[in-house]
N, C-alpha and C positions, 0 to 999 in steps of 0.2 A: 504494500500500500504506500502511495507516494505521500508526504507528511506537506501539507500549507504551509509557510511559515514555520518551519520544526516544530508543527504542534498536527497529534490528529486529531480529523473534526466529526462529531459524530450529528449530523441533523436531525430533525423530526419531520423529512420527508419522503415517502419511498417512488420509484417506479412503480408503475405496475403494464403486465402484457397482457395485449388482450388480441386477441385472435379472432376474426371474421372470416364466412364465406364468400364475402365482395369488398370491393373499395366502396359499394355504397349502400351497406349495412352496417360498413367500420366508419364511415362518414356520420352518418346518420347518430351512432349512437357514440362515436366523439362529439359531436353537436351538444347532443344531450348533455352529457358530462358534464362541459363547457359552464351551460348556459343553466344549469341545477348549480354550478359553483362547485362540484365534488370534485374536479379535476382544474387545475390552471393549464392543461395545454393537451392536446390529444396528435401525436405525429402520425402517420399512417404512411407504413411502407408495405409498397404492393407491385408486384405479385411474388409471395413469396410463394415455397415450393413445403408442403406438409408432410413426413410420412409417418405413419403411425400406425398402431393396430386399433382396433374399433371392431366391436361384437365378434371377435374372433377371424378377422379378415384384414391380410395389410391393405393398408391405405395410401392414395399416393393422392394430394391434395392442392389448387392451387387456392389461397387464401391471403389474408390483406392483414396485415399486421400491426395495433396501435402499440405505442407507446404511451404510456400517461403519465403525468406527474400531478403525485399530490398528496396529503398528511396522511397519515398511521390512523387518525384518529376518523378518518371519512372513507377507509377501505369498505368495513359492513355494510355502508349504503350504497357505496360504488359499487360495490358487486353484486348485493340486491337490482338498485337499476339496470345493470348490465344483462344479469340474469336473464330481468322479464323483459328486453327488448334484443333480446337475442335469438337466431335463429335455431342456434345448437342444444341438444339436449341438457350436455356438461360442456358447456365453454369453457375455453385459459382461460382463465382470472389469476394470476399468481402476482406479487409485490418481492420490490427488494428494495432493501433500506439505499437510501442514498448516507454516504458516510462522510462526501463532502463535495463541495460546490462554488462557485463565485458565489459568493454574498448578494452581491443584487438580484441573479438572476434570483436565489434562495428567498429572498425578500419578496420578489415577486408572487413567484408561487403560492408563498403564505398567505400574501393579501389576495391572491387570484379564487383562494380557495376558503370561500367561506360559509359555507353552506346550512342555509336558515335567516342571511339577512337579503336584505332587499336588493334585487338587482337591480343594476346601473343599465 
């Protein structure tokens, strides 16, 4: 791990992946994210390439890939909303701690994500 300033930094914000079957159901419910405030930013890379097993049968998948950023503490409801505006049975949903970051953009984020007050 590379140290800031010879200091490590630990945040309180994770990534998280999420996985779609188009660029415009991973549009759609980056949107959402967005504009609920549970996520400050939803990236989408497409077209990725899946393979996987599924009901006992490999799978070979082309699917659209978000990236999210956003607090530890608004995971349960991001993944709820996700859930129910998703096409897949069991969607990715997985988070990883962010352990360190520019300050501003981190600043950002925080205020990007605040979910329960009034949108702008």
């Amino acid at each position: 791990m590379q140290k800031t300033e010879d200091r490590e930094q630990k945040t309180d914000f994770v990534v998280i992946f999420i996985t779609a079957g188009s660029i415009e159901e991973a549009e759609k419910i980056g949107k959402g994210l967005v504009e609920e405030k549970l996520a400050a930013c939803a990236n989408i890379i497409q077209p990725i390439k899946s393979i996987f097993f599924w009901e006992g049968k490999l799978c070979e998948e082309k699917e659209a890939l978000m990236v999210v950023k956003s607090k530890p503490e608004l995971f349960k409801p991001l993944m709820d909303y996700v859930k129910k505006n998703h096409s897949y049975k069991v969607p990715e949903i997985i988070a990883v701690p962010i352990i360190d970051g520019l300050p501003d953009y981190l600043t950002w984020v925080g205020e990007s994500c605040k979910k329960g007050e009034t949108k702008t």
